[in-house]
C-alpha positions in Angstrom: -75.6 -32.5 14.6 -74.9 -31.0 11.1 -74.2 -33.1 8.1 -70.5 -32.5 7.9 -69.9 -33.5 11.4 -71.6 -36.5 10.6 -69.4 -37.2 7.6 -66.0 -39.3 7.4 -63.1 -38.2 7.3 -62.0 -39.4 4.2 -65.1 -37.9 2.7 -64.0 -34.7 3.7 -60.4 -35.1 2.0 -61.4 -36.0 -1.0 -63.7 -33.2 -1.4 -60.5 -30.7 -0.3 -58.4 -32.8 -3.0 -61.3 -31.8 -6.0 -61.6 -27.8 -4.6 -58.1 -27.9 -5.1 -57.7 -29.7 -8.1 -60.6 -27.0 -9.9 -58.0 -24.2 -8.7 -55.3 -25.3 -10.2 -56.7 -25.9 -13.5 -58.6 -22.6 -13.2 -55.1 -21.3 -12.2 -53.2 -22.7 -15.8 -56.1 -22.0 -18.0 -55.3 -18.4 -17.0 -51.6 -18.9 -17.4 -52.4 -20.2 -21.0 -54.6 -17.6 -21.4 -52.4 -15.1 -20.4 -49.6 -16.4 -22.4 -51.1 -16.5 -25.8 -52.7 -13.1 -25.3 -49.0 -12.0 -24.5 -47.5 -14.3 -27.4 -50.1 -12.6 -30.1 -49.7 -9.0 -28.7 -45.4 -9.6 -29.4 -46.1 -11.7 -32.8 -48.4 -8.0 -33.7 -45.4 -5.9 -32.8 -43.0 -8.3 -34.5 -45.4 -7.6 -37.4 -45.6 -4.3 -37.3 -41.8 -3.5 -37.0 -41.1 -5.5 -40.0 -43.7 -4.0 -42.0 -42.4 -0.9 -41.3 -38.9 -2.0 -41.6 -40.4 -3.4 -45.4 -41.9 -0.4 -45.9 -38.8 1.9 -46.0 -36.7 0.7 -49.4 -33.5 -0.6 -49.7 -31.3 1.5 -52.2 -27.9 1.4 -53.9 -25.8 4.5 -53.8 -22.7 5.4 -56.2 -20.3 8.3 -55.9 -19.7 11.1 -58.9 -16.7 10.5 -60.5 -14.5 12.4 -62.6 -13.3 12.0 -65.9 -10.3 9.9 -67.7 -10.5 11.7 -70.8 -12.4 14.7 -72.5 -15.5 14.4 -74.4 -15.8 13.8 -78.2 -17.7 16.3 -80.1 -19.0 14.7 -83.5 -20.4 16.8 -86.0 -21.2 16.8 -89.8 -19.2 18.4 -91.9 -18.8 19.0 -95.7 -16.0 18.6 -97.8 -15.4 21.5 -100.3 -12.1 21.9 -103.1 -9.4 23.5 -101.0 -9.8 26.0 -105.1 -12.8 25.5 -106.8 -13.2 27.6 -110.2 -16.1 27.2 -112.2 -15.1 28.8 -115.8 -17.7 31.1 -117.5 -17.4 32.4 -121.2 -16.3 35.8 -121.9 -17.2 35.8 -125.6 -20.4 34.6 -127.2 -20.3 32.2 -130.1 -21.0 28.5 -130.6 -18.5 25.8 -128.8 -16.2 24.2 -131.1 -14.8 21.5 -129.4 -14.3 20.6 -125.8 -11.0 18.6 -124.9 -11.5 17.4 -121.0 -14.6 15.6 -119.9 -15.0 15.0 -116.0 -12.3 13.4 -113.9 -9.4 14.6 -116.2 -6.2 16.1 -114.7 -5.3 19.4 -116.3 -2.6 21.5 -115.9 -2.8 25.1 -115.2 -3.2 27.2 -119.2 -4.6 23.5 -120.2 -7.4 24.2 -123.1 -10.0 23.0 -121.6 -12.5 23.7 -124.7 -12.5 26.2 -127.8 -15.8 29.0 -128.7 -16.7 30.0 -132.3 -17.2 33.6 -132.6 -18.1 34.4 -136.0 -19.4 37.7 -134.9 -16.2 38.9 -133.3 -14.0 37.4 -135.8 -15.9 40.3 -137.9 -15.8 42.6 -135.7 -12.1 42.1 -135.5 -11.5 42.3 -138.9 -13.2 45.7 -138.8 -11.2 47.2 -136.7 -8.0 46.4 -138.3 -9.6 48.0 -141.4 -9.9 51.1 -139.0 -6.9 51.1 -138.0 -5.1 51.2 -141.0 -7.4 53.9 -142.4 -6.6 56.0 -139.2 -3.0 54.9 -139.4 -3.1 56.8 -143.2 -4.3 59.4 -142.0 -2.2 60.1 -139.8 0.9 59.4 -141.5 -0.5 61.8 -144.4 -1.0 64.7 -141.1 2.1 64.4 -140.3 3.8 64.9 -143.6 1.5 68.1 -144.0 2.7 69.4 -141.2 6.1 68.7 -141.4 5.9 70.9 -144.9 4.0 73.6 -143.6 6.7 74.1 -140.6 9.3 74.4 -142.8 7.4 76.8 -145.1 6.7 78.6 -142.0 10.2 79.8 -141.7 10.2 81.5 -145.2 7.1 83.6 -144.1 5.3 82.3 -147.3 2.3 80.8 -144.9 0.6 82.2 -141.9 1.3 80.8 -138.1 -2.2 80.1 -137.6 -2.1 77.8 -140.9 0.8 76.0 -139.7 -1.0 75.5 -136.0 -3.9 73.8 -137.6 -1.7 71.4 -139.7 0.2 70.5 -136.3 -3.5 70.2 -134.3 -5.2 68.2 -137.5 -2.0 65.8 -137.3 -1.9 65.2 -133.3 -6.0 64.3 -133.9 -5.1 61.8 -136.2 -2.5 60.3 -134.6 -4.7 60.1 -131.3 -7.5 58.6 -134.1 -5.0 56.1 -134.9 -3.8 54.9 -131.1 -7.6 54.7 -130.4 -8.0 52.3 -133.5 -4.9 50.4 -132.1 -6.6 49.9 -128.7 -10.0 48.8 -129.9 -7.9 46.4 -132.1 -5.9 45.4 -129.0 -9.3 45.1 -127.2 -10.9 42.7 -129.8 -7.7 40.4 -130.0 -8.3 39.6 -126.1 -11.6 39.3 -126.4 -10.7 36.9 -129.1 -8.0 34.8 -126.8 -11.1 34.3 -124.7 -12.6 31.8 -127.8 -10.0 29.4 -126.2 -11.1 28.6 -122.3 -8.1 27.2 -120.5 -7.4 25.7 -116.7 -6.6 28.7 -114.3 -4.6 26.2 -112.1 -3.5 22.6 -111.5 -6.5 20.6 -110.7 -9.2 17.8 -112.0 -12.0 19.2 -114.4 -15.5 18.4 -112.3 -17.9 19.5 -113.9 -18.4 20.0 -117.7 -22.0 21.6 -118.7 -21.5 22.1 -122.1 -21.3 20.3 -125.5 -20.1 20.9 -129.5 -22.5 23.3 -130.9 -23.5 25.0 -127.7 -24.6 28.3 -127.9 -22.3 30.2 -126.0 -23.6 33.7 -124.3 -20.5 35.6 -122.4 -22.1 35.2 -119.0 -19.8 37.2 -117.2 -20.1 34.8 -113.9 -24.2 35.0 -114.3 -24.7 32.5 -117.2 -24.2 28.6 -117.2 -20.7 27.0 -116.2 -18.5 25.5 -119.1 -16.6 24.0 -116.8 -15.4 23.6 -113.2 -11.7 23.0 -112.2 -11.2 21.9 -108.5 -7.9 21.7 -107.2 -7.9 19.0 -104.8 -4.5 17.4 -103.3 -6.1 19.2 -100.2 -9.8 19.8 -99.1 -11.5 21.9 -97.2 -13.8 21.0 -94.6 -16.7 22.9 -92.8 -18.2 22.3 -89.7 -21.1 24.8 -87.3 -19.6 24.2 -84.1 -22.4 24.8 -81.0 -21.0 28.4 -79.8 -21.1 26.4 -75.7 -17.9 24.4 -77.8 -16.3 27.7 -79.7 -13.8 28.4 -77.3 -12.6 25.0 -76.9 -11.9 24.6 -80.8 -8.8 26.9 -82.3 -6.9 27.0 -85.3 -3.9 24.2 -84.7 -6.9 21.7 -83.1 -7.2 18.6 -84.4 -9.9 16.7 -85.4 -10.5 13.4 -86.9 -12.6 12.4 -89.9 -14.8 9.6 -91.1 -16.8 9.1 -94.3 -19.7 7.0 -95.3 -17.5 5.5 -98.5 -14.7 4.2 -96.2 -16.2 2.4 -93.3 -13.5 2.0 -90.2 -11.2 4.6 -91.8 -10.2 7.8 -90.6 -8.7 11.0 -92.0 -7.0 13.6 -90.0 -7.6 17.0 -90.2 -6.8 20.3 -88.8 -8.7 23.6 -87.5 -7.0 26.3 -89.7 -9.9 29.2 -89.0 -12.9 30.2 -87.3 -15.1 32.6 -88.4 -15.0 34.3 -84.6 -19.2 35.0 -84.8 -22.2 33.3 -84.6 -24.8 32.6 -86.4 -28.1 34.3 -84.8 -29.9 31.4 -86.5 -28.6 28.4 -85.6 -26.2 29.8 -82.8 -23.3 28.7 -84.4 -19.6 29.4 -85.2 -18.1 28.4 -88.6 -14.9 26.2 -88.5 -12.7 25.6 -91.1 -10.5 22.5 -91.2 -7.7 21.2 -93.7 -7.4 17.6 -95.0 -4.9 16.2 -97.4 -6.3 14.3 -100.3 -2.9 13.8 -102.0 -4.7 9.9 -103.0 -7.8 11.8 -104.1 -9.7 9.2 -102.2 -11.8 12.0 -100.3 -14.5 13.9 -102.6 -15.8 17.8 -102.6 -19.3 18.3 -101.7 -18.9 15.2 -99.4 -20.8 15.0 -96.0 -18.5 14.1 -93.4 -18.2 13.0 -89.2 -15.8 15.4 -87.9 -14.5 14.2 -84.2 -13.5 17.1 -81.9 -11.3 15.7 -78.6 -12.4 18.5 -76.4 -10.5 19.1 -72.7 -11.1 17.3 -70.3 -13.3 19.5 -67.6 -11.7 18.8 -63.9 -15.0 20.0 -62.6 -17.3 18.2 -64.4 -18.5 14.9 -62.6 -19.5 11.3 -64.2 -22.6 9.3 -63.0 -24.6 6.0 -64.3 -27.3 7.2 -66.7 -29.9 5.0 -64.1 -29.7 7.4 -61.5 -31.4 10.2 -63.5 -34.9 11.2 -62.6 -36.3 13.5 -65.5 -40.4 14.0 -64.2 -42.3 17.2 -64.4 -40.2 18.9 -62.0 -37.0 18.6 -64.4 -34.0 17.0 -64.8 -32.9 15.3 -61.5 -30.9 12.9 -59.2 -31.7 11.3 -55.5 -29.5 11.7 -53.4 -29.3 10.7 -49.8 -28.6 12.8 -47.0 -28.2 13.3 -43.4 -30.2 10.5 -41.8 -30.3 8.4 -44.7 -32.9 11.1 -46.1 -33.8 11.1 -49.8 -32.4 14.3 -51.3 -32.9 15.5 -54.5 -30.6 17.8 -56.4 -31.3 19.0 -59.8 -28.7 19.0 -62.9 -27.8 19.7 -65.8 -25.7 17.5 -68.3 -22.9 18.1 -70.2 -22.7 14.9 -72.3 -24.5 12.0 -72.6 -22.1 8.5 -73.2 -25.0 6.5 -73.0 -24.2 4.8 -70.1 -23.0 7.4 -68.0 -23.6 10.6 -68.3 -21.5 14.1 -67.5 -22.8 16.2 -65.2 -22.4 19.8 -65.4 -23.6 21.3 -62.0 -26.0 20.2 -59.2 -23.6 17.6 -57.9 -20.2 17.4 -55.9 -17.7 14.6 -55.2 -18.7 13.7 -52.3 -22.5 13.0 -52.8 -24.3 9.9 -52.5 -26.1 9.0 -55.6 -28.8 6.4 -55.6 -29.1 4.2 -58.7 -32.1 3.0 -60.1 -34.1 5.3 -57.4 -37.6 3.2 -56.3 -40.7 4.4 -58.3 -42.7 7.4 -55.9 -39.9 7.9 -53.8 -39.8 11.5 -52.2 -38.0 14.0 -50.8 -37.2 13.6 -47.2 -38.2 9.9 -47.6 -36.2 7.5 -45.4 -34.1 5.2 -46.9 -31.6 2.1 -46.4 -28.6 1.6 -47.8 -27.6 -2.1 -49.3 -24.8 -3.7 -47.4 -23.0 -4.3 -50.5 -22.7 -0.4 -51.2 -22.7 0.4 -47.9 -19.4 3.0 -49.7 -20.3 3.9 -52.9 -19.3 1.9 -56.0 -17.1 3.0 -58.3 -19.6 3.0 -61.5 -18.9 1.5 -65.1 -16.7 4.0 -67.2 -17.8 5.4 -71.0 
C-alpha cells in the first residue's frame, strides 16, 4: 500500500488547501503584474500626448484693421522772407553814414545809408563843363546857318556853302544832346550815392560801416544791406515724390518751431515745383505762413505736418507681429489647419506701435502677435482661448 493511501484524510485536505492557496497568489501576482505593466504603458502614452500637445505653441492672433484717420507726414522745412532784397552799390566811393542798423522797420524809398563819391562828383562836374561848351557851339552853328540861308536867296554865297553851315550846325547840336545824356547819365549814377529801401520791410542784415570802401558791385560784391519783407514767410519743404501727389496747392499743413515749444502755426501749399530732384528724389513745395506778429524768423528750420488721406486699402497691425530676419520683412499668419503662414509686407508708416501696412495682407487674415522664436512655415499651431476671434489691437 502507497504512502497516500496510508495517509489521513485531513492530511490530504490540508495539503489541497496550500496547492490552492500558492495558485491564487501566483494568480494576483500576475494580476499586479499585469496591471502595472498596463498602468505604466497608459502613464507613457499620457506622456507622450502631452509632450506633443506641449510641443506645438500656443499663439495669439489679431485681425488687420483699417484706419481712423490718414497719416501725418512731418518734414523739415525752412523759413525764407516771403521778399528778400539784399542792396548792392552802384557807385563806388566811401560810405558816409548809414541810418538803419538790424531790426529797424523801413518804409519803402527809406535811406537806408549815403556813399561818398568824390570821383564821380568830378566826373559830373565835367560833363556839365561839356555840355555847356557843346551847348555854345551849337547855338553859335545855328546862328551861322541861319545867316547863310538867308544870304542864300540873294545868290551872294554858293548852295554847297550854305549845306555845310546847316550839316556843321545839326553836328553840333547832336554834340550837344550827347553832352546832355552823359550829364543825365552821371546825375543817376549820382542818385545811387543815396541807397534807399526798395519796399516795406525790416533791414536784416547791415555789412557795412562809416568809411567803407565802397566798390559798385553790380550784385557780385558785398551786401550793404538786406531788406526782408516779412508780415508773411515763405516756407520750403522736399516732399518724398511716393507723397507728391497727395500734397497740392490749397493743402494745408501745420507748423512747429524749436523757439515756441507746444505752439503751432498754420500754413498753406501755394506751389509745387511739379519735378524731382534726381538726387534726393524729391519734389519742392512751397507753403505760405503769416507772420503779421513777426514772431516767426527767415532762415528758420521748421516741422512742417502734412495730414495726408486716409488710404481705404491700407491695413493697421501691432508692430509685435512683424518678423524682419534674413528673408525680409514679414508677418505669421495662420492658415488652414491652424498652419503657420507667412506673408511678406511692406509698410507704409510706422506709428510706433502699430504699423501701416501697404500690401501682403487682407482683412480677413489671422495675424499672430509676438510670433514664438523658430517658428516655421507650415508649423502647427494653437490658438489661445482668449483670442480664439481676433482682438481688435491698440490704435495709434
Amino acid at each position: 500500500m502507497s504512502s497516500d493511501a496510508t495517509m489521513h484524510p485531513s492530511q490530504t485536505l490540508s495539503r489541497r488547501g496550500l496547492r490552492l492557496a500558492g495558485i491564487v497568489v501566483a494568480v494576483v501576482l500576475a494580476a499586479v503584474v499585469v496591471i502595472g505593466l498596463v498602468t505604466r504603458a497608459t502613464q507613457a502614452n499620457s506622456l507622450k500626448t502631452w509632450t506633443q500637445e506641449q510641443a506645438v505653441p500656443t499663439v495669439s492672433i489679431v485681425a488687420p484693421e483699417p484706419g481712423k484717420a490718414g497719416p501725418v507726414l512731418d518734414l523739415p522745412g525752412q523759413l525764407q522772407a516771403y521778399t528778400r532784397a539784399p542792396i548792392y552799390a552802384q557807385v563806388s566811393g566811401y560810405l558816409k553814414e548809414w541810418q538803419t542798423d538790424i531790426g529797424t522797420p523801413v518804409k519803402a524809398g527809406q535811406v537806408l545809408g549815403e556813399i561818398s563819391t568824390p570821383e564821380l562828383d568830378q566826373q559830373l562836374q565835367q560833363a556839365r563843363a561839356d555840355l555847356a561848351s557843346a551847348k555854345a557851339n551849337a547855338d553859335l552853328a545855328g546862328v551861322t546857318a541861319k545867316r547863310w540861308q538867308a544870304m542864300l536867296g540873294s545868290d551872294s554865297v554858293a548852295q554847297q556853302d550854305v549845306d555845310q553851315r546847316s550839316a556843321d550846325y545839326t553836328t553840333k547840336l547832336a554834340q550837344m544832346k550827347a553832352a546832355q545824356a552823359n550829364v543825365d547819365r552821371l546825375q543817376a549814377a549820382k542818385a545811387f550815392a543815396r541807397i534807399v529801401a526798395p519796399f516795406d520791410g525790416v533791414v536784416t542784415a547791415r555789412d557795412t560801416d562809416i568809411g567803407a570802401l565802397i566798390n559798385a558791385g553790380g550784385g557780385t560784391g558785398p551786401e550793404l544791406f538786406v531788406v526782408s519783407d516779412i508780415h508773411k514767410l515763405r516756407v520750403y519743404v522736399q516732399v518724398p515724390q511716393r507723397y507728391g501727389p497727395s500734397i497740392r496747392p490749397g493743402s494745408a499743413a501745420v507748423l512747429t518751431v524749436p523757439e515756441y515749444p507746444g505752439r503751432q502755426f498754420h500754413a498753406q501749399v501755394v506751389a509745387t515745383s511739379n519735378a524731382v530732384n534726381t538726387t534726393s528724389g524729391t519734389t519742392l513745395v512751397q507753403l505760405q505762413v503769416d507772420n503779421a506778429d513777426s514772431q516767426l524768423m527767415p532762415g528758420a528750420f521748421a516741422h512742417v505736418h502734412f495730414n495726408l488721406p486716409l488710404d481705404s486699402t491700407a491695413l493697421r497691425v501691432p508692430a509685435s507681429t512683424l518678423i524682419f530676419d534674413n528673408a525680409g520683412l514679414r508677418v505669421a499668419t495662420v492658415g488652414e489647419g491652424d498652419k503657420v503662414a507667412f506673408k511678406k509686407i511692406s509698410i507704409l508708416f510706422d506709428y510706433g506701435k502699430t504699423v501701416e501696412i501697404g500690401a501682403g495682407l487682407s482683412a480677413g487674415d489671422r495675424v499672430i502677435d509676438s510670433p514664438p522664436d523658430g517658428i516655421k512655415d507650415g508649423d502647427a499651431v494653437k490658438i489661445a482661448t482668449d483670442d480664439a476671434a481676433a482682438k481688435p489691437h491698440e490704435k495709434a
